[in-house]
C-alpha positions as CSV (number, residue, x, y, z in Angstrom):
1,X,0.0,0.0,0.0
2,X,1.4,3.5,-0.9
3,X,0.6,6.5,0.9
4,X,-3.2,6.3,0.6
5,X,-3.6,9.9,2.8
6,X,-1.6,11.8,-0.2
7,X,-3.2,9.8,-3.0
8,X,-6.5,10.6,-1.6
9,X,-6.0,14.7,-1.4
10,X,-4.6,14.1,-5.1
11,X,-7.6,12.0,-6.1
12,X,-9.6,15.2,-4.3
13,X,-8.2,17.8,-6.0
14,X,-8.6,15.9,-9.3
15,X,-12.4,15.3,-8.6
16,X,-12.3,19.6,-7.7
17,X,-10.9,20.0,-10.8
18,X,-13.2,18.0,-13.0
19,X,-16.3,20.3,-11.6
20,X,-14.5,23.4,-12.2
21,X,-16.1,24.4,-15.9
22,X,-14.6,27.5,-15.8
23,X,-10.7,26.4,-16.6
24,X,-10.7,24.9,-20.3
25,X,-8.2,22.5,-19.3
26,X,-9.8,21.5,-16.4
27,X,-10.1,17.6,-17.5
28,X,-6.3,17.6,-18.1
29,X,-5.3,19.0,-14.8
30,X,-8.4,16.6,-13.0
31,X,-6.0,13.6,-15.2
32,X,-2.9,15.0,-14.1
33,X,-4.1,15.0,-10.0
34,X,-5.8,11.6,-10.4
35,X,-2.9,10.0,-12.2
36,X,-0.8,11.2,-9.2
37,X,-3.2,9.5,-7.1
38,X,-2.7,6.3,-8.9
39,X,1.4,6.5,-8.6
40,X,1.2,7.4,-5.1
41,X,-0.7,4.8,-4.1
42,X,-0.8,1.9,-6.8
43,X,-3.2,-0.1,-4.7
44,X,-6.1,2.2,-4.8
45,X,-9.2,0.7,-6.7
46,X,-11.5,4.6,-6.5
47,X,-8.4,6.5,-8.1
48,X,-8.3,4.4,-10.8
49,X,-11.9,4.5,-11.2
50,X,-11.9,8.1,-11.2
51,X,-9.0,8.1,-13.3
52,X,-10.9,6.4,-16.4
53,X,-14.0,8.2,-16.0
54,X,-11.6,11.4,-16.8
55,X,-10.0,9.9,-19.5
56,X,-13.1,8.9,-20.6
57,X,-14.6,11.8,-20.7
58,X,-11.5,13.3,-22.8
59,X,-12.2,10.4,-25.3
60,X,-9.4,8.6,-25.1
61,X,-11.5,5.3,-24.7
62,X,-8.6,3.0,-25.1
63,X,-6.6,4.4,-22.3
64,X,-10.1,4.3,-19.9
65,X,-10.4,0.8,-20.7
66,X,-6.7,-0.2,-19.4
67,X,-7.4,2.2,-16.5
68,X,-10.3,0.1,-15.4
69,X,-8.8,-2.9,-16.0
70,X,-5.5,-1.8,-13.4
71,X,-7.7,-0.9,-10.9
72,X,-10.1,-4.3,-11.1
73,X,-6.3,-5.6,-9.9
74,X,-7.0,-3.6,-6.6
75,X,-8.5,-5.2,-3.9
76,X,-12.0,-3.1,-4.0
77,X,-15.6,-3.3,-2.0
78,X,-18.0,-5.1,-3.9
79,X,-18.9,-1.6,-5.2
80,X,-16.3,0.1,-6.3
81,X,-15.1,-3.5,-8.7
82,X,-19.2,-3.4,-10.0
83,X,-18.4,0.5,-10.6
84,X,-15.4,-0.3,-12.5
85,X,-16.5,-3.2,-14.8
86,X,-19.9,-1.2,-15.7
87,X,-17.9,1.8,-16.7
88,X,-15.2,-0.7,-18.5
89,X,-18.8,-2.1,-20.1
90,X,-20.0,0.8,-21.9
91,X,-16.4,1.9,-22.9
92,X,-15.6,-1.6,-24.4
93,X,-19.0,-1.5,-26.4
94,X,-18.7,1.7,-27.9
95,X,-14.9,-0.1,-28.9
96,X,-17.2,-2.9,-30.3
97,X,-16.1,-5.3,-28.1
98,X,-19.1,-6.3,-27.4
99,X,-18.7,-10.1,-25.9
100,X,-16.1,-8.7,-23.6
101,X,-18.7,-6.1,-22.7
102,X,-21.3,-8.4,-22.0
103,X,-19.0,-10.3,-19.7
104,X,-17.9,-7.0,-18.4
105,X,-21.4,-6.0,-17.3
106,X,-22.9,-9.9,-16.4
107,X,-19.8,-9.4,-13.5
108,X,-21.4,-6.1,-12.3
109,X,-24.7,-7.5,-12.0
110,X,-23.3,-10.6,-9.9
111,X,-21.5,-8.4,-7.9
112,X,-24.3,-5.7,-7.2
113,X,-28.1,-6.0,-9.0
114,X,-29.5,-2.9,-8.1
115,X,-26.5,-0.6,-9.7
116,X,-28.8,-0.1,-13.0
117,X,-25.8,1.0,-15.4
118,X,-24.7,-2.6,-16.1
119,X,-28.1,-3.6,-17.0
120,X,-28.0,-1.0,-19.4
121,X,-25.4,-1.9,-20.9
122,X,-26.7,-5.3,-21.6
């Protein structure tokens, strides 16, 4: 375990960032703090989570996918790994992966029914 205190204000100020509309790079500099978060503390399953839903959202759908997929190493709450393979889901079906998709979400579902996204995404 790294040094989950520092990776968490990182992961903080990353999720600040995001929210702040008003800076036109503010998805690079959310990437930047969150990515920080992931090399301070490699064994933290909600920075990487975070991490891909930024790089996600800056369409670089490739790199979101390998994100989620680092962080499904993490040991995680049932949660957070049904958060990550529902996100890793969608993003591998609009990559037309879609049988790895389907798995992707059929593991959400096991791991947490009511979190609606995966059945979505089926």
């Amino acid at each position: 375990m790294g040094d989950r205190k520092h990776a968490t204000d990182l992961l903080n100020a990353g999720i600040a960032s995001s929210s702040n509309k008003s800076n036109p790079q503010h998805l690079q500099h959310a990437y930047q703090c969150m990515a920080s978060a992931c090399l301070v503390d490699p064994t933290f399953p909600e920075a990487f989570y975070a991490t891909g839903n930024v790089v996600s959202d800056l369409n670089l759908y490739h790199a979101a996918v390998a994100i989620w997929r680092r962080g499904l190493q993490c040991e995680s709450s049932k949660e957070t790994k049904a958060n990550l393979l529902a996100n890793l889901s969608w993003r591998l079906f609009t990559l037309g992966r879609v049988e790895q998709a389907l798995q992707a979400a059929e593991q959400s579902v096991e791991l947490v029914s009511t979190n609606p996204y995966p059945w979505i995404n089926m």
